[in-house]
Gaussian input, Z-matrix of N, CA and C with variables (Angstrom, degrees):
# hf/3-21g

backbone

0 1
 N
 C     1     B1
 C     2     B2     1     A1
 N     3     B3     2     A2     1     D1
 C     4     B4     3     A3     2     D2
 C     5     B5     4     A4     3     D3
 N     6     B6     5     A5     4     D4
 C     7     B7     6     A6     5     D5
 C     8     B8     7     A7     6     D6
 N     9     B9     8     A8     7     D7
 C    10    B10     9     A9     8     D8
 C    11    B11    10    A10     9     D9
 N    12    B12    11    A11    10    D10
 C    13    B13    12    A12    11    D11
 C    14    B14    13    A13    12    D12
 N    15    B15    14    A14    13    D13
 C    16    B16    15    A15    14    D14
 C    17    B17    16    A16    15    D15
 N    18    B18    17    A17    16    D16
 C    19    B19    18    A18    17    D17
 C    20    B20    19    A19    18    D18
 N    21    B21    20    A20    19    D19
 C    22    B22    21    A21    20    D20
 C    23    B23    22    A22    21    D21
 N    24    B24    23    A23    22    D22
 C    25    B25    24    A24    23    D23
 C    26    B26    25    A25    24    D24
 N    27    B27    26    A26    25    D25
 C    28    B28    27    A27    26    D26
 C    29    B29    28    A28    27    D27
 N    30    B30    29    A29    28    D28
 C    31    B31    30    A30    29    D29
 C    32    B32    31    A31    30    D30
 N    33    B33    32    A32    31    D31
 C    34    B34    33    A33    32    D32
 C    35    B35    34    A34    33    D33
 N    36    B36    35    A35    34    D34
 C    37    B37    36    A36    35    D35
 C    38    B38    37    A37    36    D36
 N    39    B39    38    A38    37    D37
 C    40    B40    39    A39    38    D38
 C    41    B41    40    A40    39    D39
 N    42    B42    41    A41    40    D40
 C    43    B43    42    A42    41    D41
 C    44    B44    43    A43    42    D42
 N    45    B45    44    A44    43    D43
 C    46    B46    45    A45    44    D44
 C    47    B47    46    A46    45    D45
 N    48    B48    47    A47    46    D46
 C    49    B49    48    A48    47    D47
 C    50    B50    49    A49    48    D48
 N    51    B51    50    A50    49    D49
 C    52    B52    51    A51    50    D50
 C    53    B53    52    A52    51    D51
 N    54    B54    53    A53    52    D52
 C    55    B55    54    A54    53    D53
 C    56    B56    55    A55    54    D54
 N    57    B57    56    A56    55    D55
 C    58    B58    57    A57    56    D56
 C    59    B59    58    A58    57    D57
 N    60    B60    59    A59    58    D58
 C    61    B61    60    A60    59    D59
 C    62    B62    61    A61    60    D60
 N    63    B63    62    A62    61    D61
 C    64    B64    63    A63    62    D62
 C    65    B65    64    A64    63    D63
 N    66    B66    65    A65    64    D64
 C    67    B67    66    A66    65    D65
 C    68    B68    67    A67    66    D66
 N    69    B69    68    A68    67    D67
 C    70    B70    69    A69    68    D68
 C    71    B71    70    A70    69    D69
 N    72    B72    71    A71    70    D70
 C    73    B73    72    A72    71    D71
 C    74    B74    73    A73    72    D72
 N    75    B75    74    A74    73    D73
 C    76    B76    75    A75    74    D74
 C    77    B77    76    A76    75    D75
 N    78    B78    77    A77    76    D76
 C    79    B79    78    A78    77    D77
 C    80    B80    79    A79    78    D78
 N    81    B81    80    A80    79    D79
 C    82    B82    81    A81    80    D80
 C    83    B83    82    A82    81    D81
 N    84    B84    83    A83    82    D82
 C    85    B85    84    A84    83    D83
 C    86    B86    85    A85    84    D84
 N    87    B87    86    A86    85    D85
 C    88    B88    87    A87    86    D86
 C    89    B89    88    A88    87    D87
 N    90    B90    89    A89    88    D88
 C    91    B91    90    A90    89    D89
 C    92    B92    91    A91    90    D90
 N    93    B93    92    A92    91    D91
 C    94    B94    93    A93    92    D92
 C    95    B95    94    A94    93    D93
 N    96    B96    95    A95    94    D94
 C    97    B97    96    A96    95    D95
 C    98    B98    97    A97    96    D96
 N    99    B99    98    A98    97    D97
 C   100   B100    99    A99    98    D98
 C   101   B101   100   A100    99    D99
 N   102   B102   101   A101   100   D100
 C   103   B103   102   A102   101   D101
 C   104   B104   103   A103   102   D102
 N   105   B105   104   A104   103   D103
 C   106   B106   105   A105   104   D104
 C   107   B107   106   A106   105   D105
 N   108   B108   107   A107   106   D106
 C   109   B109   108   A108   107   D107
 C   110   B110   109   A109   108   D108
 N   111   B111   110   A110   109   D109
 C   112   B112   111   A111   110   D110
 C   113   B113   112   A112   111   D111
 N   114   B114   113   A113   112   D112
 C   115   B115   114   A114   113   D113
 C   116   B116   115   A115   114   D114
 N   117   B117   116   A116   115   D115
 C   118   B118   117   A117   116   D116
 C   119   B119   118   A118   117   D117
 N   120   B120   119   A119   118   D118
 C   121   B121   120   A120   119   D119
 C   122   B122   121   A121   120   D120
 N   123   B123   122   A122   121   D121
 C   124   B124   123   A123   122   D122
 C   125   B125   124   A124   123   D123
 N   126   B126   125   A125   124   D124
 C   127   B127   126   A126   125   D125
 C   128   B128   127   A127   126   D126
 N   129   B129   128   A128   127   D127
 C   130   B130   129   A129   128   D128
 C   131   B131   130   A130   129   D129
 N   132   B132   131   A131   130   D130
 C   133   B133   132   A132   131   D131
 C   134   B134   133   A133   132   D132
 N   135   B135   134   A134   133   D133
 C   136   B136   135   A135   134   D134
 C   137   B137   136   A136   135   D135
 N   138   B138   137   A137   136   D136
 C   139   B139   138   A138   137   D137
 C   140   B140   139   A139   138   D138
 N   141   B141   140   A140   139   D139
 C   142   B142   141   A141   140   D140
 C   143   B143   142   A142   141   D141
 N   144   B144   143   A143   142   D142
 C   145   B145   144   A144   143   D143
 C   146   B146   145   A145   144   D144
 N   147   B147   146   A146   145   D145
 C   148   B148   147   A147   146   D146
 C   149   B149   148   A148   147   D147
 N   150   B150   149   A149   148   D148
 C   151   B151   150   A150   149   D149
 C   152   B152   151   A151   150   D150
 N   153   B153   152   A152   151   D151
 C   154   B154   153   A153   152   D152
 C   155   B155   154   A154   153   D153
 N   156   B156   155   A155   154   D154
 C   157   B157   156   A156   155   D155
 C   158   B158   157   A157   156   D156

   B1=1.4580
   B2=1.5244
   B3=1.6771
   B4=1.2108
   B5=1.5785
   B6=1.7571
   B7=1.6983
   B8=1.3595
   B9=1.3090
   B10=1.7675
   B11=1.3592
   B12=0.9984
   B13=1.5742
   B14=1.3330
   B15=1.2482
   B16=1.4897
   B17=1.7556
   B18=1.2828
   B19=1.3245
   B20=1.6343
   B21=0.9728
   B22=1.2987
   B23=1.6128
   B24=1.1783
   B25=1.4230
   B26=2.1762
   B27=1.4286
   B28=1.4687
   B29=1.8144
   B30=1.2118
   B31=1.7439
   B32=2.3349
   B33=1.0527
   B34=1.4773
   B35=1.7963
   B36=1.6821
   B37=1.5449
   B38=1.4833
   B39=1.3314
   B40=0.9637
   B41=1.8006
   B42=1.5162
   B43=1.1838
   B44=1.5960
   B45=1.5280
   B46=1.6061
   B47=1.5852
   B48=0.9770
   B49=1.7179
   B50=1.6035
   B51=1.5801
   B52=1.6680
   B53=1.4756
   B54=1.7212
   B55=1.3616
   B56=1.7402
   B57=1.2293
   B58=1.3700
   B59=1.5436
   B60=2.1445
   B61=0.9604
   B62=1.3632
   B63=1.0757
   B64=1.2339
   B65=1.4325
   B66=1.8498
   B67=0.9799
   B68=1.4068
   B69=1.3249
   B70=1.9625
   B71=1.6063
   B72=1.4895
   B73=1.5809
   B74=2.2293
   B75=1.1307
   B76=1.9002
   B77=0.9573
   B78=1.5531
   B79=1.7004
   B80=1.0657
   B81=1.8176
   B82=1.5801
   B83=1.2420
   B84=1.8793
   B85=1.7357
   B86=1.3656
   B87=1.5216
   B88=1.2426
   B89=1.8091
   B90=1.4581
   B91=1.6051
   B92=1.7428
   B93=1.0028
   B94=1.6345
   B95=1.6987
   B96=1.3441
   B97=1.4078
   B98=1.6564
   B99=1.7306
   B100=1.5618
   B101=1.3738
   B102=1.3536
   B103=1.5226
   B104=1.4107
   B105=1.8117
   B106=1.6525
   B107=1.1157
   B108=1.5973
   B109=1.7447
   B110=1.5496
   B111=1.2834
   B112=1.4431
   B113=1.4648
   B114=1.9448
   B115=1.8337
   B116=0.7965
   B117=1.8112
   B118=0.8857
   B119=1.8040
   B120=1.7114
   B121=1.5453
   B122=1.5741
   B123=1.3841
   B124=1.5724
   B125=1.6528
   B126=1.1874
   B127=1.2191
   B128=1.2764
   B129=0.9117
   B130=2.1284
   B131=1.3941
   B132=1.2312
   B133=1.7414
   B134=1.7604
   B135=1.2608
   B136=1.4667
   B137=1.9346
   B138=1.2686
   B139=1.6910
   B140=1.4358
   B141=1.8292
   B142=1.4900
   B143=1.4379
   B144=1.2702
   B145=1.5747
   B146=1.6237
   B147=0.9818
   B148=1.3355
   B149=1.8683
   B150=1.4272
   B151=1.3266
   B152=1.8288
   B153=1.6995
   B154=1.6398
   B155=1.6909
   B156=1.2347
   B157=1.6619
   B158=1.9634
   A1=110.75
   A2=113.52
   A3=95.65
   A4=160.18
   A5=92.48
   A6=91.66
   A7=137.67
   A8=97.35
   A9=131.01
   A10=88.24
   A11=142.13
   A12=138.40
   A13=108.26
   A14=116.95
   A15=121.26
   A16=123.61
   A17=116.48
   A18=119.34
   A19=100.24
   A20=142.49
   A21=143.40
   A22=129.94
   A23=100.12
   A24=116.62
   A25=95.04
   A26=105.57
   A27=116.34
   A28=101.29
   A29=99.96
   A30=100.13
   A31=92.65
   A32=90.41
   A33=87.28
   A34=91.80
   A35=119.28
   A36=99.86
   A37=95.48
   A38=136.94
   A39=157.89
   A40=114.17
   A41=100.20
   A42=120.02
   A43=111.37
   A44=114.32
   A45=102.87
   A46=125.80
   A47=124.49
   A48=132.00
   A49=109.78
   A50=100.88
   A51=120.27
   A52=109.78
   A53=96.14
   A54=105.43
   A55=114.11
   A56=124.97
   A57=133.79
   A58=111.27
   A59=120.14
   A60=117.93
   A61=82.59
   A62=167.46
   A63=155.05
   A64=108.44
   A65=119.04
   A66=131.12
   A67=99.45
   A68=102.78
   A69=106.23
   A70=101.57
   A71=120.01
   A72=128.64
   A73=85.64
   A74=119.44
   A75=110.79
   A76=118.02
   A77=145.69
   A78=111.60
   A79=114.32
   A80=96.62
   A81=104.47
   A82=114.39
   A83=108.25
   A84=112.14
   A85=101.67
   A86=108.87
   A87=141.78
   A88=102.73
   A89=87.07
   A90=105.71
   A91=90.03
   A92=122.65
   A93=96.76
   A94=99.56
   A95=100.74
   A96=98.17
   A97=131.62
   A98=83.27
   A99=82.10
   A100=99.60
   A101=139.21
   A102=134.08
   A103=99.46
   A104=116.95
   A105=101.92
   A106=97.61
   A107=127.75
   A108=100.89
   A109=123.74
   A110=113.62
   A111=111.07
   A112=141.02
   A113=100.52
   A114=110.33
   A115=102.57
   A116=120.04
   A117=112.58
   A118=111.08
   A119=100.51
   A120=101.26
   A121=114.96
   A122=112.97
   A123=108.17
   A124=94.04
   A125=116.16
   A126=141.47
   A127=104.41
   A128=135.37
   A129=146.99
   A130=91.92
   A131=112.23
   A132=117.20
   A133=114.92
   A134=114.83
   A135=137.07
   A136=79.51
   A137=103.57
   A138=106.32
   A139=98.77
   A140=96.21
   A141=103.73
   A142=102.40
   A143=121.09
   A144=126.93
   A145=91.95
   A146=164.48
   A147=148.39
   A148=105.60
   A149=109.04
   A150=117.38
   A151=110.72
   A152=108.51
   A153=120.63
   A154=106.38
   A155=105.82
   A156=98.62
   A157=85.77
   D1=-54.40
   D2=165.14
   D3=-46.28
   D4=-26.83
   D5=157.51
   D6=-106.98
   D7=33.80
   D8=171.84
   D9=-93.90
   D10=-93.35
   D11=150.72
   D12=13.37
   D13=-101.50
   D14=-178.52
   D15=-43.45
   D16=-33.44
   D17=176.25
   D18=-84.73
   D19=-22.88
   D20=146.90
   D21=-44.45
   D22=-55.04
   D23=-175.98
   D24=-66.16
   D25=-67.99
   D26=179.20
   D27=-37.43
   D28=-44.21
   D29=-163.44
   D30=-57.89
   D31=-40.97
   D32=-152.22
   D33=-76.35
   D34=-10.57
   D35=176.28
   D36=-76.98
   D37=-30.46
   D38=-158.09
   D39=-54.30
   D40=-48.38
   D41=-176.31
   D42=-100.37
   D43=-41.91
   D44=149.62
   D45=-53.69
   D46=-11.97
   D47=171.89
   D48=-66.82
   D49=-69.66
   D50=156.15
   D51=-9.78
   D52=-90.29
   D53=-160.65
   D54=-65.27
   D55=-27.35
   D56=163.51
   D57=-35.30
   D58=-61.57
   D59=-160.83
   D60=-91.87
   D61=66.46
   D62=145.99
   D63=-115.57
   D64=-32.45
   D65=174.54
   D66=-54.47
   D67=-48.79
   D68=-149.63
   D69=-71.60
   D70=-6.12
   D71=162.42
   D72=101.50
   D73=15.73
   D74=161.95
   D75=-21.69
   D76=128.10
   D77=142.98
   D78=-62.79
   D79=161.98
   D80=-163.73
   D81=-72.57
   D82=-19.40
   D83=170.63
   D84=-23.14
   D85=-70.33
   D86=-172.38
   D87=-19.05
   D88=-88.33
   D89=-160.32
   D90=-66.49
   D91=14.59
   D92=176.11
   D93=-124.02
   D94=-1.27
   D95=156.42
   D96=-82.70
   D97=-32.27
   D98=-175.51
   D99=-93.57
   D100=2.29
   D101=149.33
   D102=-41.37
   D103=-62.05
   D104=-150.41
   D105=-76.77
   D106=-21.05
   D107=-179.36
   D108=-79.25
   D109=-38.33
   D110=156.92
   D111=-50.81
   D112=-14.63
   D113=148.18
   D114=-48.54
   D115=-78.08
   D116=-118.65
   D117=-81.78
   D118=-23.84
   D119=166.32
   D120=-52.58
   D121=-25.13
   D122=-165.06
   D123=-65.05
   D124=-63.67
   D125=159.40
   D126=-9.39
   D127=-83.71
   D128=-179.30
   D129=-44.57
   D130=-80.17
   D131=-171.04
   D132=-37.83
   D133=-31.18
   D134=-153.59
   D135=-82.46
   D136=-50.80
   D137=-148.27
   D138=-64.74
   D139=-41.96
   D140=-164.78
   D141=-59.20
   D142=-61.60
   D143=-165.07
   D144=-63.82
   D145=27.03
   D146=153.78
   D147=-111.73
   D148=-39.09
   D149=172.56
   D150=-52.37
   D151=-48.46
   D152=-178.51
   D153=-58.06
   D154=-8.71
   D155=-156.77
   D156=-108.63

């Protein structure tokens, strides 16, 4: 349950990031790059904290 939680919570910094640089007029190149890198950190962080437990 807890990393239903956490991949939840990440998803929504994820999409406040989005809509932030989209405000500021980004191209979407842009923001859809830094979508996949901020997966993929969610992703690392996600593994680690499940690996620690």
């Amino acid at each position: 349950m807890s990393i239903g939680v956490y991949a939840l919570g990440y998803l929504l910094v994820i999409v406040g990031v989005a809509y932030i640089a989209h405000l500021l007029h980004i191209p979407q190149t842009w923001i859809g790059a830094i979508v996949v890198v901020l997966l993929g950190i969610g992703l690392l962080s996600g593994a680690q904290t499940l690996r620690a437990k």
